[in-house]
N, C-alpha and C positions, 0 to 999 in steps of 0.2 A: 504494500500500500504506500501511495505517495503523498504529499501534500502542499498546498501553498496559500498562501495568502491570497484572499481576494474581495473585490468590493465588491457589495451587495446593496439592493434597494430593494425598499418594500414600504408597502402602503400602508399606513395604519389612520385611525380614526382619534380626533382628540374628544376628549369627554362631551363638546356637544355637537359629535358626530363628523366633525369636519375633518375632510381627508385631506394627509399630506403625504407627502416621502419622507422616510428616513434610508440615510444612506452609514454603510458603516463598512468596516475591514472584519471580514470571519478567515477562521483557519478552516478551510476546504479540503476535504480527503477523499482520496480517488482509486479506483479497484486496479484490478492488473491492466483494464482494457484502455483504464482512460478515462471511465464513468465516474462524476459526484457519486459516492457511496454514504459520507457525511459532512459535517460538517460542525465546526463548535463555535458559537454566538458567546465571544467572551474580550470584545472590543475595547472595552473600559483595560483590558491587564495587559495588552501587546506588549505596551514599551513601558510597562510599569517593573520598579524591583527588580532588579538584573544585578545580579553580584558580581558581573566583568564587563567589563569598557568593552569588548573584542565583540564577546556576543550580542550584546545592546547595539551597536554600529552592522554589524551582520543583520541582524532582526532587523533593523531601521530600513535598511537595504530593502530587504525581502520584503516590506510592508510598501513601499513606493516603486517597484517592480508591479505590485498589485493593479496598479493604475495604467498598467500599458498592456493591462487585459482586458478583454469583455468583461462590463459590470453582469452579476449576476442578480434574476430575482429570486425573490422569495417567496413561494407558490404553498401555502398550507406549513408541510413541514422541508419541504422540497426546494432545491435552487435548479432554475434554468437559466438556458444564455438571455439576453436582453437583445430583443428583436428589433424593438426600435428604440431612436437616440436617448441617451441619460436624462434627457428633462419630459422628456411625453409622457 
């Protein structure tokens, strides 16, 4: 299994009912073929607490790599590719 970072968007509702986007960085994990298999929703801790300068700059890396991929949505519990552009 492989993984990478990558950004995600998804619709949600504010308490009186008004829909927006949230957009955010998940850690994406993929089968032997290439398929999303999961995925962990934990944006808030990427670059948080890191006990090495080396690995925090590596991570940083790998988090803005994210962004020269297709944004991903978020479909129930599921991510797919983003068919049309980041703001529609």
């Amino acid at each position: 299994m492989t993984w990478n970072y990558r950004v995600v968007k998804e619709k949600k509702l504010t308490e009186t009912e008004q829909e927006y986007e949230d957009f955010r960085v998940v850690e994406v994990y993929y089968n032997d073929i290439g398929e999303i298999e999961a995925w962990s929703d934990c944006p808030d801790i990427i670059l948080k607490d890191w006990d090495d300068y080396e690995d925090l700059k590596e991570t940083a890396k790998a988090v803005v790599h994210a962004f020269s991929e297709p944004v991903l949505i978020v479909n129930g519990v599921n991510l797919e590719e983003c068919k049309e552009g980041v703001n529609e």
